[in-house]
N, C-alpha and C positions, 0 to 999 in steps of 0.2 A: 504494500500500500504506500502510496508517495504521501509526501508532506506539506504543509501550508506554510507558507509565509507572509506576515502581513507589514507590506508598505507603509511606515508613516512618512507624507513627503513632505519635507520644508517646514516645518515647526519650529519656526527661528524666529527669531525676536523682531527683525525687521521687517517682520511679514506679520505679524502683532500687531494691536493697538501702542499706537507710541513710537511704531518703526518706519525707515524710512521707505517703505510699502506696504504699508497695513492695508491686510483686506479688510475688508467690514467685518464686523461681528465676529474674528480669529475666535476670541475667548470660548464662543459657543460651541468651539469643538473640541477643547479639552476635554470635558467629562465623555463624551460617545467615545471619542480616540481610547482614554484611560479603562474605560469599560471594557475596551475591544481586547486591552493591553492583559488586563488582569481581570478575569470572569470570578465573581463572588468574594474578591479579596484575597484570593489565594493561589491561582493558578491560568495560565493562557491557554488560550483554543488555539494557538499557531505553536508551529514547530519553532520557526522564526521570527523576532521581530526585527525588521531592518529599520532603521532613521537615516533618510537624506538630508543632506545640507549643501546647501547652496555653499561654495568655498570659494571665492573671489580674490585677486589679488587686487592691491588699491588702484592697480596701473588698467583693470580689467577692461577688454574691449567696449563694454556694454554699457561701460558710465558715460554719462553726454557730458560729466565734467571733464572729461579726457579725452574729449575732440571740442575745439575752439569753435565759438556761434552752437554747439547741438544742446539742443531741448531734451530734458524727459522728455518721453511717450510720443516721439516722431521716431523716424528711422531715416539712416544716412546708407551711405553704402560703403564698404569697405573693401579695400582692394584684397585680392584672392580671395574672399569673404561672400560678398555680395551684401543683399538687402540685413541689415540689422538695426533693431530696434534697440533705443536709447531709452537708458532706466536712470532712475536716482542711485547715489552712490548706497550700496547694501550689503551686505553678508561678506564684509570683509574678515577675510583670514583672521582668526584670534581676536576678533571686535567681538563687543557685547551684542554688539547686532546679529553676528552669525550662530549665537550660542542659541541652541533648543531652548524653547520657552521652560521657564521653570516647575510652573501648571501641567507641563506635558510629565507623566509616566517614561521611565528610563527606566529599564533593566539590565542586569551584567545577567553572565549565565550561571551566578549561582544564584541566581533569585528562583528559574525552571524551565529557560530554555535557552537556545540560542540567539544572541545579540549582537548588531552589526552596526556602525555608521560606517555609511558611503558617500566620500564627500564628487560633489560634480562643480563645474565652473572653473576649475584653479586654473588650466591653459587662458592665459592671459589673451592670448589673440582670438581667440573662439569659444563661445557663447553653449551654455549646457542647459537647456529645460529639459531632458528627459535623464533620467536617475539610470538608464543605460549604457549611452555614448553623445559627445556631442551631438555641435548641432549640422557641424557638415561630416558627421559617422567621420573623424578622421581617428580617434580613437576610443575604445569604449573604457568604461567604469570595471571594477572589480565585481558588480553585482552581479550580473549573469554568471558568471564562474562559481561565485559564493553561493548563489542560489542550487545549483548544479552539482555542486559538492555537496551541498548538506542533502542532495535528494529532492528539491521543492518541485513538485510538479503542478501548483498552484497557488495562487498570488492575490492576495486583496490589498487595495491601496487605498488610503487613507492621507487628509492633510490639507496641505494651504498653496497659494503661490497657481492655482489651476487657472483662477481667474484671470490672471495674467496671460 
């Protein structure tokens, strides 16, 4: 019988109320996510839990403060690149803003099962929203392999930053 693992994606503080991309109403998904985390106070329904994070460096392609005249929430074009969309500066490496909110449920595996961050974003020139591989697939994440190794042959995701 294969295993489950369940996705929480992007529960980082900048993606919070107070952050420099808060979605609306983030908070309201703490308690669903922590439920999902730990069933009855005691134990999880996944094999796995993984956490994404956004991991940025300050120089990252996506900040509009790192191209001269660019906007948030336009998009420029970048050479060997193409179309990219321009964000507020976020989820920088070792900021407060890239830390998982503290409201969020974190487990190690001696709590009851297996525990994972995987960080996306750190290539400075290219842009990551999927918790897989970038965004021009020039290299992938450690997750699929992680996934694969522990056996997971099904996946629920969970989390923030979708809206985007």
């Amino acid at each position: 019988m294969g295993k489950s693992a369940l996705l929480v994606i992007d529960v980082q503080n900048d993606f919070c109320e107070g952050g420099s991309m808060a979605v609306a109403d983030a908070s309201a998904i703490f308690e669903p996510i922590n439920s999902l985390i730990i069933k009855a106070g005691e134990t999880t329904l996944f094999d796995e839990v993984v956490y994404t994070m956004d991991w940025h460096p300050a120089d990252h392609c996506s900040f509009a403060s790192n191209h001269p005249g660019a906007e948030p929430f336009t998009t420029i074009t970048l050479p060997d690149i193409g179309p990219q969309e321009m964000w507020p500066v976020h989820c920088v490496q070792n900021s407060s803003g890239a830390q998982l909110h503290k409201e969020l449920l974190i487990l190690n595996e001696k709590v009851c099962c297996g525990t994972k961050v995987v960080y996306k974003g750190q290539n400075q020139d290219i842009d990551s929203y999927s918790a897989f591989f970038d965004n021009q697939r020039r290299s992938q994440t450690e997750l699929h392999d992680y996934l694969q190794d522990k056996g997971v042959d099904t996946v629920y995701c969970c989390g923030l930053a979708y809206d985007y």
